[in-house]
C-alpha positions as a Markdown table, in Angstrom:
| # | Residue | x | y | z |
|---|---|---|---|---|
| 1 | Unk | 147.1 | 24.2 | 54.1 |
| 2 | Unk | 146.8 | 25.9 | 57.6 |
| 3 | Unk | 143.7 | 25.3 | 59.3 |
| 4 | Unk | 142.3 | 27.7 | 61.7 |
| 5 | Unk | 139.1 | 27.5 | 64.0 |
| 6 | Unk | 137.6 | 30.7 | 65.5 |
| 7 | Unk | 135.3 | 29.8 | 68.9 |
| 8 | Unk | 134.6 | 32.1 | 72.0 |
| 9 | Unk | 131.8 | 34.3 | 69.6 |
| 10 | Unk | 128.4 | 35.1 | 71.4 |
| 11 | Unk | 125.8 | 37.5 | 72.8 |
| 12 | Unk | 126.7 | 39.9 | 74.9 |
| 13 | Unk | 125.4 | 43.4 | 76.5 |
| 14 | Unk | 126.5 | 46.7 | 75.5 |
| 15 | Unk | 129.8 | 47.3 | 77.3 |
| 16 | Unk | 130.5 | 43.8 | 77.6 |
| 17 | Unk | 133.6 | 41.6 | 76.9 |
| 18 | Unk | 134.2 | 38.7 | 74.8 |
| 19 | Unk | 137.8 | 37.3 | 73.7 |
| 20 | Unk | 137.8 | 35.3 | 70.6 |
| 21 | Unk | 140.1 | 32.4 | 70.2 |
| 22 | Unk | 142.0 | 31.3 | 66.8 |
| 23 | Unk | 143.5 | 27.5 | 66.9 |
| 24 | Unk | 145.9 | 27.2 | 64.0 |
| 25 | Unk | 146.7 | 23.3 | 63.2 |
| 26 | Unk | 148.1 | 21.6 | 60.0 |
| 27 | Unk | 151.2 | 24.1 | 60.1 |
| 28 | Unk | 153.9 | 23.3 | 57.9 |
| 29 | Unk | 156.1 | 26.3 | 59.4 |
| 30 | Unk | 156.5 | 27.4 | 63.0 |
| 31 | Unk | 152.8 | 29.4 | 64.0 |
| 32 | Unk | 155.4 | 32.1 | 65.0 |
| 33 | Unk | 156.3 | 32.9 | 61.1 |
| 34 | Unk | 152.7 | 33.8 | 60.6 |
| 35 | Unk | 151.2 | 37.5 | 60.5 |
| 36 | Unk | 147.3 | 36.8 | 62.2 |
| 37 | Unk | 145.0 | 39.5 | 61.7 |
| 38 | Unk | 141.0 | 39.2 | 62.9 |
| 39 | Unk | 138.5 | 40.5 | 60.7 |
| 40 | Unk | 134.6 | 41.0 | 60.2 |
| 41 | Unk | 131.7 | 41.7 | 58.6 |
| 42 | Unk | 128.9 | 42.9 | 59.3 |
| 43 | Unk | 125.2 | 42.4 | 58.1 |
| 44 | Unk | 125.2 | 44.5 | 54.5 |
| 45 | Unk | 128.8 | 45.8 | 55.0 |
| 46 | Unk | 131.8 | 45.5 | 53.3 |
| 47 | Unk | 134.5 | 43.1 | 55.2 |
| 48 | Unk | 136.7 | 45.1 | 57.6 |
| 49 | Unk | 140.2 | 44.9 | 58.6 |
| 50 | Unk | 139.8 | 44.7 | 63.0 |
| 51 | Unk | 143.7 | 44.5 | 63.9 |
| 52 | Unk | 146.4 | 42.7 | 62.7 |
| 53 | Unk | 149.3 | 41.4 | 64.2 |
| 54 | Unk | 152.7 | 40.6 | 62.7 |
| 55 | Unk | 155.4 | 38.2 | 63.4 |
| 56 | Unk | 157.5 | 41.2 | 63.9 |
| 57 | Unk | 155.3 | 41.7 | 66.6 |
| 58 | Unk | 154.0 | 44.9 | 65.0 |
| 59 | Unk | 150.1 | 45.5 | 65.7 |
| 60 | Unk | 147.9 | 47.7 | 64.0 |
| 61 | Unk | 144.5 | 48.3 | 65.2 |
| 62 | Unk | 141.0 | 49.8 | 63.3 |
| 63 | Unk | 140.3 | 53.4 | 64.6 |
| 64 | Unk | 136.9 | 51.7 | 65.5 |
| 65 | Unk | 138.7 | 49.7 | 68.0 |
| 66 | Unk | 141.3 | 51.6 | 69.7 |
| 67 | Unk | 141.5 | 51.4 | 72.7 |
| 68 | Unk | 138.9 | 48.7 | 73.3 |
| 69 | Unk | 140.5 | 45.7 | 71.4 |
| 70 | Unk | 143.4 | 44.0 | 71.8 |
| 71 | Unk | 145.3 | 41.4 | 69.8 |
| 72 | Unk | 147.3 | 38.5 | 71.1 |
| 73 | Unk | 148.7 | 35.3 | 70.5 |
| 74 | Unk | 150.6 | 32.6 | 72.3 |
| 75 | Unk | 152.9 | 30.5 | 69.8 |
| 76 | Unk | 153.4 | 27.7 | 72.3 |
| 77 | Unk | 149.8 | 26.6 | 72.1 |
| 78 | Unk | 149.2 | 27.8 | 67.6 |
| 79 | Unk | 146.4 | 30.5 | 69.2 |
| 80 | Unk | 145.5 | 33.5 | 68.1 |
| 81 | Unk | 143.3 | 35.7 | 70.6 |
| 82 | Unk | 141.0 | 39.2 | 70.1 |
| 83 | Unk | 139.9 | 40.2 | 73.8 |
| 84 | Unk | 137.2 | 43.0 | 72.9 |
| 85 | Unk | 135.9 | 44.6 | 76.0 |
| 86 | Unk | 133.3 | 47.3 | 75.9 |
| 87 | Unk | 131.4 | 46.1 | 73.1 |
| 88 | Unk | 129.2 | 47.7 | 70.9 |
| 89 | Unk | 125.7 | 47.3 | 69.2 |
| 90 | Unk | 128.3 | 48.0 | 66.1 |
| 91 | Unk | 130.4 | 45.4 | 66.9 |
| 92 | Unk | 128.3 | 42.8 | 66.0 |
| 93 | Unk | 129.3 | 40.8 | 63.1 |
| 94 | Unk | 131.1 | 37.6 | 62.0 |
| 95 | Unk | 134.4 | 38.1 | 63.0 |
| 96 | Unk | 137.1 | 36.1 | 61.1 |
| 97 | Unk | 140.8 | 35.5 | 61.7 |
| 98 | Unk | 143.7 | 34.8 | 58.9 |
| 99 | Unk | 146.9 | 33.6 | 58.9 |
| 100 | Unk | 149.5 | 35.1 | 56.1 |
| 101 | Unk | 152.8 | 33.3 | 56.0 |
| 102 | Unk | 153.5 | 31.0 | 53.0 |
| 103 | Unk | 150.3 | 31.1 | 51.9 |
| 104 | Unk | 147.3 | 32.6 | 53.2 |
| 105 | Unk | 144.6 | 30.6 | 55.4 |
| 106 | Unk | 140.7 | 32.0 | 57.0 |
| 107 | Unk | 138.4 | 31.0 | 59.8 |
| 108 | Unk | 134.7 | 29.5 | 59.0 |
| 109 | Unk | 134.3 | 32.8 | 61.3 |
| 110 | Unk | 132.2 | 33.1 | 64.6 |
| 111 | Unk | 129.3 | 35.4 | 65.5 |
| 112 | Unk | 129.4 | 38.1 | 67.6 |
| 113 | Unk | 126.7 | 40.0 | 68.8 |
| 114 | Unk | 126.4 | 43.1 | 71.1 |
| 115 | Unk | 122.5 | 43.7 | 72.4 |
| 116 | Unk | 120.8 | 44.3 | 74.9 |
């Protein structure tokens, strides 16, 4: 069963940036085989989809996001990365990462948190 650990959540200022982190470990397959996508979810909301991407290399972004959000990885260190740069009051929420390859892994999620 994959592991993955989210860090790099925090408070931030309205038009801030923040670039969450996701370390993968206890891979049975190459990290590079997995599609990682970042989540979240916000107080008294529904989970939402934040951007995936695949191990095509294919990414796919939230309309919310656009723009301001970008997804990453690096397969030589198992990471996953979400750099979020002018951040929102409605950004804030507990953003998760997942792993879909054989088998489907989450993060314990981290808290992010856009206020002034």
């Amino acid at each position: 069963q994959v592991q993955l650990v989210e860090s790099g959540g925090g408070l931030v200022q309205p038009g801030g940036s923040l670039r969450l982190s996701c370390a993968a470990s206890d891979l049975r397959f190459a990290f590079s085989s997995y599609s990682m996508s970042w989540y979240r979810r916000a107080p008294g909301k529904e989970r939402e989809l934040v951007a995936v991407l695949s191990r095509f290399g294919t990414i796919t972004y939230a309309d919310s996001v656009k723009g301001r959000f970008t997804i990453s990885r690096d397969n030589a260190k198992n990471t996953a990365y979400l750099q979020m740069n002018n951040l929102k009051p409605e950004d804030t929420a507990v953003y998760y990462c997942k792993a879909d390859g054989v088998g489907t892994a989450w993060g314990q999620g981290t808290q992010v948190t856009v206020s002034s």
